[in-house]
Structures are given as C-alpha cells and as structure tokens.
Rosetta silent file (secondary structure, phi, psi, omega in degrees, C-alpha in Angstrom):
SEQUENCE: XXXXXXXXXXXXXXXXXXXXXXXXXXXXXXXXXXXXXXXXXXXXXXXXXXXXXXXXXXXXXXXXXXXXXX
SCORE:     score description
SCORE:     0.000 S_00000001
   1 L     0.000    2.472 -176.691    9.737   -4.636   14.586 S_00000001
   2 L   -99.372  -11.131 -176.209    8.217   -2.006   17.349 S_00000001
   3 L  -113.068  -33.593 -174.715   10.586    0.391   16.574 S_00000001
   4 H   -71.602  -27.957  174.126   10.971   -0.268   12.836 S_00000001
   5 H   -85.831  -34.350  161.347    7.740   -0.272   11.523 S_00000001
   6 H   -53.994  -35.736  174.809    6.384    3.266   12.659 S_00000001
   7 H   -54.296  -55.890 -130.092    9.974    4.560   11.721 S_00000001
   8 H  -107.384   46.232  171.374    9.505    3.307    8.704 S_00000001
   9 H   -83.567  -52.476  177.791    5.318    4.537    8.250 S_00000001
  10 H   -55.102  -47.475 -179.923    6.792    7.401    8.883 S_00000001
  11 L  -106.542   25.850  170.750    9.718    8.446    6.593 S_00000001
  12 H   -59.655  -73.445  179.944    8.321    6.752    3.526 S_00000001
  13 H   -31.628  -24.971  161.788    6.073    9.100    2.872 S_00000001
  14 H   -80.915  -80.285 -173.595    8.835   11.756    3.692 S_00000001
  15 H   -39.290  -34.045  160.106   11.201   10.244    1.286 S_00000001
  16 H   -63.080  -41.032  143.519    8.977   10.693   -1.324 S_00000001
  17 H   -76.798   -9.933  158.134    8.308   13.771   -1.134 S_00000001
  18 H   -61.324  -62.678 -175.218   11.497   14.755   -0.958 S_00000001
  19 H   -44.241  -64.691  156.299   12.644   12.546   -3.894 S_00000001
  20 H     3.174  -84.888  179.974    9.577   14.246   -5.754 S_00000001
  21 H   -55.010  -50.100  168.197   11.081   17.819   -5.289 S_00000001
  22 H   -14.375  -76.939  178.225   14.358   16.765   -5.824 S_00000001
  23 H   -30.399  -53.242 -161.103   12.900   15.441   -9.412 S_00000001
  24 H   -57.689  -56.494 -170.919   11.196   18.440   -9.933 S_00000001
  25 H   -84.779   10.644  169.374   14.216   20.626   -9.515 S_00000001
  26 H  -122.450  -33.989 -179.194   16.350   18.370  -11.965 S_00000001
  27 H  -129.313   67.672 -175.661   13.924   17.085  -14.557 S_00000001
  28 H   -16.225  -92.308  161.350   11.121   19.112  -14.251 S_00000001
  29 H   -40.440  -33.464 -147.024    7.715   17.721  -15.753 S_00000001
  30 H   -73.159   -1.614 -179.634    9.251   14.325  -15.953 S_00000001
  31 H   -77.324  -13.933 -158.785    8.208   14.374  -12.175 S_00000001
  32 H   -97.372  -27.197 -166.714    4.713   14.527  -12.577 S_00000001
  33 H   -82.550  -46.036  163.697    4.965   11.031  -15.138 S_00000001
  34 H   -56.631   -4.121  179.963    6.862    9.882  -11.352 S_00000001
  35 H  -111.094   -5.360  157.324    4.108   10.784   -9.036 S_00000001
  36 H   -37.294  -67.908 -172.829    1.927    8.951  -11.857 S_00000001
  37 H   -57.965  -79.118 -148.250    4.079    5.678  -11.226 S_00000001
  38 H   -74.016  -27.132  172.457    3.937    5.812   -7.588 S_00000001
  39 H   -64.553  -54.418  177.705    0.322    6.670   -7.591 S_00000001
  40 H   -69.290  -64.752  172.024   -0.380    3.653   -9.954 S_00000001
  41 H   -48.650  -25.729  167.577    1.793    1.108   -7.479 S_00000001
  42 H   -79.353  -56.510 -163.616   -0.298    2.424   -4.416 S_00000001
  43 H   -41.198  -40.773 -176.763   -3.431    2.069   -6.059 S_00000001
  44 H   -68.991  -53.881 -174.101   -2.273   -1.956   -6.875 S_00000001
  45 H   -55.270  -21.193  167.987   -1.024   -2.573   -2.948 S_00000001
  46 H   -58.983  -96.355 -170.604   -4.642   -1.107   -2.108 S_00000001
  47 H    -9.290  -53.733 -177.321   -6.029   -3.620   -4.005 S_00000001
  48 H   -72.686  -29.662  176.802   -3.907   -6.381   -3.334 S_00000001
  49 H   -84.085  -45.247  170.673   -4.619   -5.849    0.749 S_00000001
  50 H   -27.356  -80.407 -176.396   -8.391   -5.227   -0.196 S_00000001
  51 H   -44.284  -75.854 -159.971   -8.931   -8.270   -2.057 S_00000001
  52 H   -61.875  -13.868  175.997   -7.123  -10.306    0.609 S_00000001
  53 H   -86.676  -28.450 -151.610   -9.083   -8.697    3.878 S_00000001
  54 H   -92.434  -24.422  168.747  -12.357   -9.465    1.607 S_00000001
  55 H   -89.730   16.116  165.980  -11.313  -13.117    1.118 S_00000001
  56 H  -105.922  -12.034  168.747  -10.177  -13.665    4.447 S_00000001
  57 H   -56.901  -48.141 -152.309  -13.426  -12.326    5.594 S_00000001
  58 L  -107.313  -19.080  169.252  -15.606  -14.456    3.606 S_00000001
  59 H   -70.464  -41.577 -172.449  -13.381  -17.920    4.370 S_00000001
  60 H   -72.305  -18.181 -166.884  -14.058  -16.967    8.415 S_00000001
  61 H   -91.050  -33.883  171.798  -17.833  -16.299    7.546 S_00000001
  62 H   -83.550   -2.885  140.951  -17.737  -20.065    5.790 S_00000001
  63 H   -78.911  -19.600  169.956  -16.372  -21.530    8.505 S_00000001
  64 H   -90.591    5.460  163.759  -18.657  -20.197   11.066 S_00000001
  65 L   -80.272  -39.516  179.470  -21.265  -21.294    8.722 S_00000001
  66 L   -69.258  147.459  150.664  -20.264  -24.820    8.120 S_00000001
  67 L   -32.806  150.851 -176.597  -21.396  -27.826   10.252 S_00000001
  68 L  -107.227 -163.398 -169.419  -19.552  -28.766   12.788 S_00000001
  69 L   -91.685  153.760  169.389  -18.526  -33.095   12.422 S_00000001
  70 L   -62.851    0.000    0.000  -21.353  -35.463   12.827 S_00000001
C-alpha cells in the first residue's frame, strides 16, 4: 500500500479528465450530464467521510468524558 495509494491519488484524477475529454470529443454535451454524475458521487464520499470523522470525534470526546469504574 506505500506505493499504491499515492499512485493511485494520483492518476484518478488524471483518468478523469482524460475520460471527460475523450466524452467530449465523442458525445459532446452528454459530457457535461458526466461531470454532473461524478460531481454528485464526490459530493456523497465527502459526506460519508465527514459524517464518520464527526462521529468518531464525538464517541472519543464521550469517552474521555465518562467515569472511569468505581
């Protein structure tokens, strides 16, 4: 995983934009309803890592909160 996950931080975002032009130069508009899509699928994994840093956050802040045993 040390070499594979910066590789592959790296060419997503390159593959996309490629695939993008590609689109572009074969179906023209219909690319822009695909950078729509992909836009809409980032927005949810933002979320989905949000939500899960804010409730892993707030379980460590209730545990350093709780009593320890009697």
């Amino acid at each position: 995983m040390r070499i594979a996950k910066p590789f592959f931080i790296v060419t997503t975002p390159i593959g996309l934009a490629l695939g993008l032009y590609e689109g572009w130069r074969l179906a023209g508009g219909l690319v822009v309803i695909m950078a729509m899509m992909i836009a809409l699928v980032g927005a949810a994994m933002l979320s989905v890592v949000l939500t899960v840093r804010r409730e892993r956050r707030a379980a460590g802040q209730a545990d350093r909160e709780s009593p320890g045993p009697p």
